[in-house]
N, C-alpha and C positions, 0 to 999 in steps of 0.2 A: 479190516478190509483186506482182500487179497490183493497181492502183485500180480506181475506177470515177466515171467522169466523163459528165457530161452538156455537150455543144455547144448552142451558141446561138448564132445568125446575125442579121442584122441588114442585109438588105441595101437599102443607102438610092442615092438617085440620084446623090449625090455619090462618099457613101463607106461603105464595107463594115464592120461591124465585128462581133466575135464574141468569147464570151467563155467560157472553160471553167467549170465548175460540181461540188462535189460532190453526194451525191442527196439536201441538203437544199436546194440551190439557192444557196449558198455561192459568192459569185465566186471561185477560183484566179486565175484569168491571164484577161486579154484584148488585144485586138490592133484595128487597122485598116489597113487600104489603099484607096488610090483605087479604086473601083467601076473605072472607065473606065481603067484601066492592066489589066484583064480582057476578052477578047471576048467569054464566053460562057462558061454554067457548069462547063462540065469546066475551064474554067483556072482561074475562081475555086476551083473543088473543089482543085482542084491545090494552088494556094497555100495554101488554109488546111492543108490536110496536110500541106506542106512546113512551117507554122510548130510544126505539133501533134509533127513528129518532130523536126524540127533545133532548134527552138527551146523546147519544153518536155517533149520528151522523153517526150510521149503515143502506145503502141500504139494503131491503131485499135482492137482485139479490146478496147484497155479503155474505149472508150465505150460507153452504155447507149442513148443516144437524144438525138436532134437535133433542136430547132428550128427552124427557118427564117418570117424578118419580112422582107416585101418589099412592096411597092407594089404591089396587086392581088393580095395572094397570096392563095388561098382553102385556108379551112379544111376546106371539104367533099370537094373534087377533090385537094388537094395541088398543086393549079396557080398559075402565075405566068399569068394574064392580062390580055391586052392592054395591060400596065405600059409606058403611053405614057413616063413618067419615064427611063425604064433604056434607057442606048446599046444595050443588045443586044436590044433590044425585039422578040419576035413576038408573033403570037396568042397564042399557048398555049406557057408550057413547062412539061412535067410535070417540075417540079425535085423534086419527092421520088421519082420515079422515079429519074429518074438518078442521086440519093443514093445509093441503094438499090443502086446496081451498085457504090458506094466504101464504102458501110458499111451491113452485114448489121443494121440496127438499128431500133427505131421511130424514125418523121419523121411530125411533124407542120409543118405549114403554116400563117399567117395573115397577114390585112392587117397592116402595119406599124402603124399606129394602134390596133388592137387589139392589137397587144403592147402598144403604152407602157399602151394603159388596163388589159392584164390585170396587167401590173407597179405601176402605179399603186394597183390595188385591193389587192395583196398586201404590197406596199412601200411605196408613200405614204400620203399623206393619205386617199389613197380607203378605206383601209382604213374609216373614220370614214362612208360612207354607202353606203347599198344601192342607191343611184339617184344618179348621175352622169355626165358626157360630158368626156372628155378629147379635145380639141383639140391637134393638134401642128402648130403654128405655123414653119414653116420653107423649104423649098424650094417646099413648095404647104401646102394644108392640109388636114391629119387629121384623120379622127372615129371613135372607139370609144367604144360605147355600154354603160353598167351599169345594167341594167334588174334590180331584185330579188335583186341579188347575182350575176347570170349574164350573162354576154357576151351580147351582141345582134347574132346574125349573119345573119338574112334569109334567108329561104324557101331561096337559091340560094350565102349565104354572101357578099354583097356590099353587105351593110347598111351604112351610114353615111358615106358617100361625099357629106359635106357641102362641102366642097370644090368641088365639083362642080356646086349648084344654083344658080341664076340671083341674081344680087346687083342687077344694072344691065339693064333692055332697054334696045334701040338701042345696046349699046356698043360700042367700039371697040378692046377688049383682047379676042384673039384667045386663048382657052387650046386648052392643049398638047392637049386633049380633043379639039378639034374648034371648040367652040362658042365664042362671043360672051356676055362679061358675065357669067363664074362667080366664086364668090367667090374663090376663090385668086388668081385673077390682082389683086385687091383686099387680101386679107388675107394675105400670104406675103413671102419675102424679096423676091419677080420684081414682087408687090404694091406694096411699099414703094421699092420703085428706080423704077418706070412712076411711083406719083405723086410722088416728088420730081422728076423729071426734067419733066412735066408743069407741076406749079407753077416750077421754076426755067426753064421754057422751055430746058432741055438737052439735049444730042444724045451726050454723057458714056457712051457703051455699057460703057464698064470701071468705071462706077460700080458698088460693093456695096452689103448693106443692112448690114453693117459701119462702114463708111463716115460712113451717114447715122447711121446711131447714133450716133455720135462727134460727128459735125456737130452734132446734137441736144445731148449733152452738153456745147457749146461755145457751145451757144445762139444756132446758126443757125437763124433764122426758118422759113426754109423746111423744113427740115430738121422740125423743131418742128411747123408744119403739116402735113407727111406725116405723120407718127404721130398725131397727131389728126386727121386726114382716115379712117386708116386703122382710130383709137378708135370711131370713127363710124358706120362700115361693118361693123366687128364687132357693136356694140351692135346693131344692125340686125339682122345673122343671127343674133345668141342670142337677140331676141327672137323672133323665127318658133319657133328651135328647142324653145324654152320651152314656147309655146305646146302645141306636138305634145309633148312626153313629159313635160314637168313635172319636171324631176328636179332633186333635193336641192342641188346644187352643179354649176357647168361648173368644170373644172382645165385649167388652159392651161400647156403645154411647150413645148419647140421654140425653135429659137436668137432666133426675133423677140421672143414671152413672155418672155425677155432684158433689155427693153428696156420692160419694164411702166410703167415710172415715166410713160410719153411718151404713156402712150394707154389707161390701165388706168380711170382716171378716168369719160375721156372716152365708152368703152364701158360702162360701167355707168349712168351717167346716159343714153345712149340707149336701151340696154335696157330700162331702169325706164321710160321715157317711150311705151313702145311697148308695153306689156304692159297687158294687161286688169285691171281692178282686183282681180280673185281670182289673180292671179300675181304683184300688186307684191310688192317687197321677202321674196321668200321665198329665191331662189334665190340663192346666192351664187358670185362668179365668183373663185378661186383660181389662185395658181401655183404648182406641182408643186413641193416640197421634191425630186423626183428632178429637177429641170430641168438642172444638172451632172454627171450623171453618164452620162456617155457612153455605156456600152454597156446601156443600161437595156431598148431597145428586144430587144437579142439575148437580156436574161434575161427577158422579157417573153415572147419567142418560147418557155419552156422551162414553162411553167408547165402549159399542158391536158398536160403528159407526167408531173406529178406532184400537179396537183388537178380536180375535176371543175367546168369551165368552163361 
């Protein structure tokens, strides 16, 4: 007799990950592979089919509906665009189209940051407030917005794209964007490796923010200073972002939120320092009880297919 399973995608700049689902949203099985061992979606398509037959033994006829979390994915179009992140990078890919020609099924689409936030609010701690902003702290950095209980997706479905807004004028870190002085190249792992290499005056291009993590645990100065350089610099953008929405709690994920101990402090007392007296101490800054759990973002992606977002 056949099941009935929901997909969930998750596709990040590094690496891919996807995770089956029964239709209470139930993990089964999940998986990963390197993004960049794929040129383009029909081979990703490829491979995850090959794992759903060879490896767990799922007909396509028995899924119900697909997810898909990518970097610029929009929820209105079904499109991936201009996901400057992703090697296979165009303008525009209608990748729920092209779903659509491997599985007869509903596909829905979203920023990758708004999956972790809509996982978040159904799965973590967000459950706990109607107003929040989950940050995903990692290769750049994410923002999905919980305004009133409902996702926050912008006129055109490309709201919160905090990552992206000016941290530094005059600077000299070049983001993937285009532009000079956004915050990710400040707050992200590409963040944390630029200022430790900076402060230790190094030229170390095979440096991680792995690495410096460790350094930090070892109680290397510098190392120590980059994460508090980089406490600094958050506190700074939660406070602007305070300011404009006001909400209950910010929850930070993401492999650098990892690494709280180094710089969790330090952003909360700049935040406090920067805010108006009618926004002190209201708002609290959290880390995701899902921050381990890997495929969070692809169950994230399954959610507007079984609740009203």
């Amino acid at each position: 007799m056949n099941k009935n399973y929901y997909l969930g995608i998750d596709i990040g700049a590094t690496i891919t990950k996807f995770c089956i689902t029964d239709n209470k949203l139930n993990v089964l099985y999940n998986k990963f592979f390197k993004t960049n061992k794929v040129n383009n979606i029909e081979e990703l398509i490829t491979k995850i089919k090959y794992y759903l037959n060879e490896e767990f033994q799922i007909e396509l006829k028995e899924i119900l509906g697909i997810g898909i979390c990518a970097p610029n994915g929009n929820f209105y179009t079904g499109n991936i665009e201009h996901a400057i992140n992703l090697s296979w990078e165009s303008k525009k890919i209608n990748i729920s189209e092209i779903f659509k020609q491997h599985f007869n099924v509903k596909i829905v689409v979203n920023n990758d940051a708004n999956a972790f936030a809509l996982a978040e609010k159904y799965f973590g701690i967000g459950k706990n407030f109607k107003n929040f902003v989950l940050l995903t702290i990692g290769t750049g950095l994410g923002c999905g917005i919980i305004i009133n209980n409902k996702l926050l997706l912008g006129s055109y479905g490309n709201a919160g794209e905090f990552g992206h807004t000016i941290l530094y004028n005059n600077s000299n870190r070049l983001c993937s964007c285009g532009k000079y002085g956004c915050a990710e190249e400040y707050i992200s792992e590409r963040g944390i490796i630029k200022t430790y290499l900076e402060i230790s005056n190094s030229n170390n291009k095979n440096l991680t923010a792995y690495e410096i993590y460790h350094l930090a645990k070892n109680c290397n100065e510098n190392a120590l200073k980059s994460f508090k350089k980089m406490g600094q610099d958050l506190g700074k953008a939660l406070s602007n972002l305070i300011l404009i929405i006001e909400p209950e709690t910010i929850i930070l994920t993401g492999g650098v939120a990892n690494a709280h101990e180094f710089f969790l402090n330090e952003t909360i007392n700049i935040m406090e320092k920067n805010l108006l007296p009618a926004f002190k101490n209201k708002c609290k800054v959290l880390i995701s009880n899902l921050i381990n759990y890997n495929y969070i973002g692809a169950l994230g992606s399954l959610i507007p297919l079984r609740y009203d977002i």
